[in-house]
N, C-alpha and C positions, 0 to 999 in steps of 0.2 A: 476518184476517191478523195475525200477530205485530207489523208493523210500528204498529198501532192500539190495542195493548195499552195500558192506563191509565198504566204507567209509563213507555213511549216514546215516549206523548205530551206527556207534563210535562218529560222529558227532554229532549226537541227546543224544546220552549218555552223552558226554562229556561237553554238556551245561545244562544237567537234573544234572548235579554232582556238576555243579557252581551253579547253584538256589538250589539245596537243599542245599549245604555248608551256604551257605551267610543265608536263613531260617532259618539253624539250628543255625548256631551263632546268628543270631539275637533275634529268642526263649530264647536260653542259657540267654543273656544280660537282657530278660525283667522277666522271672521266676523262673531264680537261682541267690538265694539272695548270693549279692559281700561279702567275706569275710573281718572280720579287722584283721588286723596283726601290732602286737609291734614285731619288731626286733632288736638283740642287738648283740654287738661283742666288743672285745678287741682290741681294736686300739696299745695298749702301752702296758707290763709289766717291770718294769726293776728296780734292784736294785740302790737306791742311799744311802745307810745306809755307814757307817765306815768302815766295812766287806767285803767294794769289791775288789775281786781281780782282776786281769788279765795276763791271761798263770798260770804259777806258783809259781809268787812270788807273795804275800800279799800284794797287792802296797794299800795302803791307799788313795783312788781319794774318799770317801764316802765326801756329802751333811753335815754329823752328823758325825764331828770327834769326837768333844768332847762329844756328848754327850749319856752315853754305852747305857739307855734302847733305842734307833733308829739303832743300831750298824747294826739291819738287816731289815733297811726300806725298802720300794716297792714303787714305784710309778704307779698307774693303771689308764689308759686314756677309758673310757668306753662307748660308743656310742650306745644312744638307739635311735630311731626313729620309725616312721608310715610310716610300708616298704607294707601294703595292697593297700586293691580298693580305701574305704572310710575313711571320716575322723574318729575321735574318741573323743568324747566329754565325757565333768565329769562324765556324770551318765552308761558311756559303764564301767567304771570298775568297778566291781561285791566284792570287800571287802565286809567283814559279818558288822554287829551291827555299833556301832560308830565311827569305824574305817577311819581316815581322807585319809591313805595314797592308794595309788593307785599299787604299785610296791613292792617288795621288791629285791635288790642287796646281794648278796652272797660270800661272800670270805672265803672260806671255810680254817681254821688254820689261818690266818691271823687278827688282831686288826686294824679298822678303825681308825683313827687318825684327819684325818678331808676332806674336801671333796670342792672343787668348783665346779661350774658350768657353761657352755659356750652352746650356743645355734647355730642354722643355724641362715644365714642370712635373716633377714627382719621378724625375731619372736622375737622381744624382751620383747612381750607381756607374752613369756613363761616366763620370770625371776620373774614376779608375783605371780606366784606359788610357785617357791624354797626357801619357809620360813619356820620357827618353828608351825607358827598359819597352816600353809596350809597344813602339813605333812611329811615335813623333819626333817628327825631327824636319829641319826646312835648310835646303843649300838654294843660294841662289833665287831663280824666279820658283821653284816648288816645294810644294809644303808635304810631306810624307806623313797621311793619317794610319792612325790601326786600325786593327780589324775590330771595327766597336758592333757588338750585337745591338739591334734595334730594333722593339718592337713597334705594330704597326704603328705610325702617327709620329711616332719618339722622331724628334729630330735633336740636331747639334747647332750650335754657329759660330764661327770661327774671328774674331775681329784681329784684318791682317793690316799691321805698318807695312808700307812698302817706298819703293822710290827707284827711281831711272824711267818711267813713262808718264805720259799725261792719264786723264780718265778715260773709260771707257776702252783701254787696250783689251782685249778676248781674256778672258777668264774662261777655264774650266776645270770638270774633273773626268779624270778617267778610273777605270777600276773591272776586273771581273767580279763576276757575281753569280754562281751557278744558278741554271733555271731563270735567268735575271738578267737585269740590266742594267746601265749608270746611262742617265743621261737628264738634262736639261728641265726641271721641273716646267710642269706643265699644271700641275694639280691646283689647289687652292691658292689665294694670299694667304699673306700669314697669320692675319687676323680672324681668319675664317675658320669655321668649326667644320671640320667633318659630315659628310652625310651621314643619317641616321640609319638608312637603307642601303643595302649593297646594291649593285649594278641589277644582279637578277632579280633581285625581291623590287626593285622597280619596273624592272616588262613583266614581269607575272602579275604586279598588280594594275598597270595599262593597262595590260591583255584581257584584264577580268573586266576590269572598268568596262571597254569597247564592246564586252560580250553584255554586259550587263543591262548598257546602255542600249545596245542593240533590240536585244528582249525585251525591254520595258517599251521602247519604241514600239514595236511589232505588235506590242498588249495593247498599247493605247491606242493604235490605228485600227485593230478590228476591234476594239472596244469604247464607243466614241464615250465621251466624259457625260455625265446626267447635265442637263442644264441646271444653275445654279435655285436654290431651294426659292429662291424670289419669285424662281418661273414657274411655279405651278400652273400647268395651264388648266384654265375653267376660267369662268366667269364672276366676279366680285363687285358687289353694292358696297359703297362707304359713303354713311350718312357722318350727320350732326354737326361740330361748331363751325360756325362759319368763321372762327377768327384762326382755326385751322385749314379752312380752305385752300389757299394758295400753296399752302404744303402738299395737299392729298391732290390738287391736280397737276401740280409739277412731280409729283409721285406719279402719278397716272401715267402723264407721257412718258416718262423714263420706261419705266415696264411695258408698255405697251411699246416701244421703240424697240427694247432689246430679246423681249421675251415674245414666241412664236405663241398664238396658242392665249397669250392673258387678252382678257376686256374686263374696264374695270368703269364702274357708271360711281361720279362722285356726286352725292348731292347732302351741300350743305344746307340745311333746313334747319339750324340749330342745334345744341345741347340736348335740351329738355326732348326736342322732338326725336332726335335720332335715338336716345338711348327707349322713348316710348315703344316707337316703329319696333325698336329689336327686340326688345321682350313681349313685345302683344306678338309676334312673327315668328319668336323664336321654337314654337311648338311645329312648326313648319318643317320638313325630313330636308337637309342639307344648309339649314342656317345657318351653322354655328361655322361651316364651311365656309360659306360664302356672303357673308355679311358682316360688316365690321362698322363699330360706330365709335366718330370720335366726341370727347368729353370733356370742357373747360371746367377740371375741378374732378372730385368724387365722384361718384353715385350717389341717388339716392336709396337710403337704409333697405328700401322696400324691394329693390331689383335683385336679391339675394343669388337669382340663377346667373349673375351675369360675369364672368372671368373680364378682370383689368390689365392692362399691360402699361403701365406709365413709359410713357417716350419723348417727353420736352417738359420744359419749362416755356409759358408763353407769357412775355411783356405786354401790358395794357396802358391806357395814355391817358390821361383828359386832357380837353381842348377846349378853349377859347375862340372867340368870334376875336378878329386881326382890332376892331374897334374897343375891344375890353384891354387895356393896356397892365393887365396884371398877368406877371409871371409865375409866381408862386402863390398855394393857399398851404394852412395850417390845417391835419383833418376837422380841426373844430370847428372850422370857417364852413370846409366843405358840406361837413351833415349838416349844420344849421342852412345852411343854403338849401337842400334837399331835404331838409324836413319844413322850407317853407316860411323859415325865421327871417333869412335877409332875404329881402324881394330886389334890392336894386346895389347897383354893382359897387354905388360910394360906399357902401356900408361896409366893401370888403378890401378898401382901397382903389377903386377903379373909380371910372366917370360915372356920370349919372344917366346908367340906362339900364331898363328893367331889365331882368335874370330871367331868362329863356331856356327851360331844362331840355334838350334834346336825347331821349332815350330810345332804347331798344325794347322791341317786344317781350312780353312774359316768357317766352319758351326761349329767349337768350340765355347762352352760356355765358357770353360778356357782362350781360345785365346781372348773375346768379355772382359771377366774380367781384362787380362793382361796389355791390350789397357787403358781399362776405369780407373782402380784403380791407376797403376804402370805409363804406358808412357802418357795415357792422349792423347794420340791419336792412331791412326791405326798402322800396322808393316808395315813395307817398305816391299818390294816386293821378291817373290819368286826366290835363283838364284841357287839353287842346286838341283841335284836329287840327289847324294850319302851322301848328308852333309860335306864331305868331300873337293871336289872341285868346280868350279865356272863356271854352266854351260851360264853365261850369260855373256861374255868376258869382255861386257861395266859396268858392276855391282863391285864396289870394294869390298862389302862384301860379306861373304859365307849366307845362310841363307836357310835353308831347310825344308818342310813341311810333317806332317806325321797324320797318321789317326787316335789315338790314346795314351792314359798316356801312356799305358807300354812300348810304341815303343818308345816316348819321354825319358823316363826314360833308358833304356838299350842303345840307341845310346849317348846319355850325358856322360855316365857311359865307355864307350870303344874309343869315341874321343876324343883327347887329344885339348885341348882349348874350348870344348863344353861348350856353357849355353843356356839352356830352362826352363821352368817353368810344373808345373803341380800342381792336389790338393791335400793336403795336407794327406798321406795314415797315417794311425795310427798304428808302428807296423807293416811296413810291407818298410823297407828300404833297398834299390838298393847300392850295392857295385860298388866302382869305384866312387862315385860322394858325395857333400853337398850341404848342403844347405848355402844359403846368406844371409844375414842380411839385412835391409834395412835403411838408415840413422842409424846406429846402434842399431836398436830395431828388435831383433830375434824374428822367427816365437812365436807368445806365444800361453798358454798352453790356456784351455775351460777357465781353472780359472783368467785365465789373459787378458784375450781377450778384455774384455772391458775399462780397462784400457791402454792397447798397442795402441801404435799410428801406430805399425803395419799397412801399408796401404792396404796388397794382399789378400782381404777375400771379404764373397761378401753374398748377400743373397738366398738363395735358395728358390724358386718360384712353387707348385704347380697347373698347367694351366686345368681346365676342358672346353670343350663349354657349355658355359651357367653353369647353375647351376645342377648339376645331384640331380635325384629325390631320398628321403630320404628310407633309404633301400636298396639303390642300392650301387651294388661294390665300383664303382668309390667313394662314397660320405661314405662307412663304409672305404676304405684304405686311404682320408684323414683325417677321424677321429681318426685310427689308427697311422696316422705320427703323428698329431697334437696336441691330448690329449691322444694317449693310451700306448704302448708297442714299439710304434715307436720311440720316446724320449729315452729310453734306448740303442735302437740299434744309434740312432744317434751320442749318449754320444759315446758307445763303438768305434766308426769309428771317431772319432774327431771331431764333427759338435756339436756346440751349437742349441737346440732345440729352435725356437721361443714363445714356451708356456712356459718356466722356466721364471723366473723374471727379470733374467739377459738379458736372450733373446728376451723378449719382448723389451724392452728399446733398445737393437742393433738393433733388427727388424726392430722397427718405425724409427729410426734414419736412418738408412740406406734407 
């Protein structure tokens, strides 16, 4: 039967062991009488007599210079208190016949000399007792206390002059105590407060703990945990920016590494083209599931079926050919350069070679970003196929189109007057070419980003159709970008995440 299974039996044990613990403690509490206890300890012992030395010369610092019979006094600081369960009232201590005093103190070899007494706080009721009439009184090496009632914690301390031994001779106290006892504190320092919890109300709540811990245990073992909401497992397409790429495939491997079950096919094809793909597709039964596109920027107006999930911020760069010896441009340099005004590089402060526009295709999301951020309107038109020269005779500028960053980045980098843009790789920089500054504020760093007036950065836009249902691929890989393991990968690639704090606040702004 189920009911005999190896877990419902240690289960049923393990809460027969918490009722009987907490039983038997609470038995203990009503039938075994709380013990009393006077505890005591030496706080102090230290010569202050004429006699004292220190190292090895006889230096005379003694209390009692002048005077020889003190020449080897002690000063003893001696703390008793009510370190038990219960209080202790007059008649618990047990002295024979007429006897007033309650204690007696011990200084074995040593002479009593005289004695004060100081009390805890909020007992000054105790100082009523330390009289001659009540049982104080000291012959010799013993000091005779009375019978001082003490509740629990309440202690006394006694500061005894002495003299005839060195330090450290045996001090004690003796005393009966009914139901109780006198002896040698063991309990706290004296600095130390109390526990909060008595003895039993701490193994009853062990014992619950161990039961508790126990069961929870037993739960989670025949109850294995869901795998995290990332792993959906099915199958997921993620189109669109390519300036998003190296995120959504270092996305890929992770999930695909930890999660049983995920396959996820990335294909960067652009902006323009992924978000096309998803809503010509999206009338498709399991799209909104399994298909995610990413987006340098908005939408456009017309996509109205499409749910957005903003997840970065993405840095953008322009680049020079290593032979264009200018670092910074003013935007106004820049659009007149791409509207076709300056054709050669003296006119912008550089040397004297022709202005070589290296772009991205029409369905870029770099290109849509470049327009928007940077010139503020569209590029002027297409007039080379080598980049090189000018296949369109009536066109004064060079300006050439290509399918992709790394084809942008490699033609920039071996034509001499090149500049193009691309997004911003972290850690992964093209020889032959730089970067440009823009009105004089260089690409900035994650950390800087929201401070830089930096214009070339943009927000990166997760597009599903409709809203994909909870569980499913598509809707655990934008939980993934959003709030999980994907914020890391995005840090590592240069993208501020829009769930970090910083990133919220560019997100919305943008």
């Amino acid at each position: 039967m189920a009911w005999f299974e190896p877990e419902n039996v240690i289960a049923v044990l393990t809460a027969a062991l918490g009722v009987a613990t907490s039983a038997g403690v609470l038995w203990y509490e009503r039938r075994v009488p709380r013990r009393k206890r006077i505890g005591y300890r030496v706080q102090m012992d230290t010569p202050i007599g004429s006699g004292v030395s220190q190292g090895r010369a006889n230096v005379r610092l003694g209390l009692f210079s002048e005077t020889p019979d003190m020449a080897d006094a002690t000063l003893v600081l001696l703390r008793v208190e009510n370190d038990g369960s219960q209080s202790i009232a007059n008649d618990d201590y047990t002295g024979r016949g007429e006897q007033l005093h309650g204690l007696t103190a011990e200084f074995t070899g040593r002479t009593v000399r005289g004695v004060a007494v100081t009390h805890s706080p909020g007992a000054d009721h105790l100082m009523d007792h330390f009289t001659p009439a009540a049982g104080l009184r000291h012959t010799g090496a013993l000091i005779r206390l009375p019978r001082v009632p003490l509740n629990r914690n309440e202690h006394f301390k006694l500061l005894v002059l002495l003299t005839g031994a060195n330090v450290g001779s045996p001090i004690r106290v003796t005393g009966g105590i009914r139901d109780g006892e006198v002896s040698p504190n063991k309990a706290l320092r004296p600095d130390e407060k109390p526990p909060v919890f008595s003895r039993s109300a701490r193994i009853i709540t062990v014992a619950l703990t161990v039961c508790v811990v126990a069961l929870a245990s037993i739960i989670l073992v025949r109850n294995a945990p869901p795998p995290p909401m990332e792993c959906a497992p099915g199958s997921l397409t993620v189109t669109g920016s390519t300036a998003f790429a190296p995120v959504l495939e270092a996305a890929k491997r992770e999930l695909e590494r930890k999660c049983d079950g995920v396959r996820i096919e990335v294909r960067a094809n652009g902006s323009a083209e992924g978000l096309r793909a998803l809503a010509g597709g999206g009338a498709k039964p399991g799209t909104a599931d399994t298909t995610v596109a990413l987006s340098d920027g908005v939408k456009p107006g017309a996509y109205t079926e499409l749910g957005e999930t903003p997840v970065g911020i993405s840095l953008f760069h322009l680049v020079v050919n290593d032979h264009v010896g200018v670092r910074d441009l003013d935007l106004g340099t820049i659009r007149k350069i791409y509207r076709g005004e300056i054709l050669n590089w003296k006119e912008a402060g550089g040397p004297d070679l022709t202005i070589k526009l290296i772009s991205r295709d029409a369905g870029s999301g770099t290109r849509e970003v470049f327009g928007r951020r940077v010139l503020g309107s569209s590029e002027p038109t297409f007039s080379s196929r080598d980049c090189t020269t000018r296949s369109a005779p009536d066109v004064p500028y060079i300006r050439c189109e290509l399918d992709d960053t790394d084809e942008v980045l490699s033609t920039v980098a071996k034509v001499e007057g090149a500049i193009g843009y691309s997004e911003l790789r972290k850690g992964t920089e093209t020889k032959g070419l730089h970067q440009l500054a823009i009105d004089g504020a260089p690409v900035p760093s994650i950390e800087d980003i929201e401070s830089s007036p930096y214009p070339f950065r943009e927000t990166e836009y997760a597009y599903t159709y409709g809203r994909p249902s909870a569980g499913s691929p598509a809707a655990g890989f934008l939980g993934y970008l959003s709030r999980g393991g994907g914020q890391d990968i995005m840090l590592d690639h240069g993208h501020l995440p829009c769930a970090t704090p910083k990133g919220m606040r560019l997100c919305a702004r943008d």
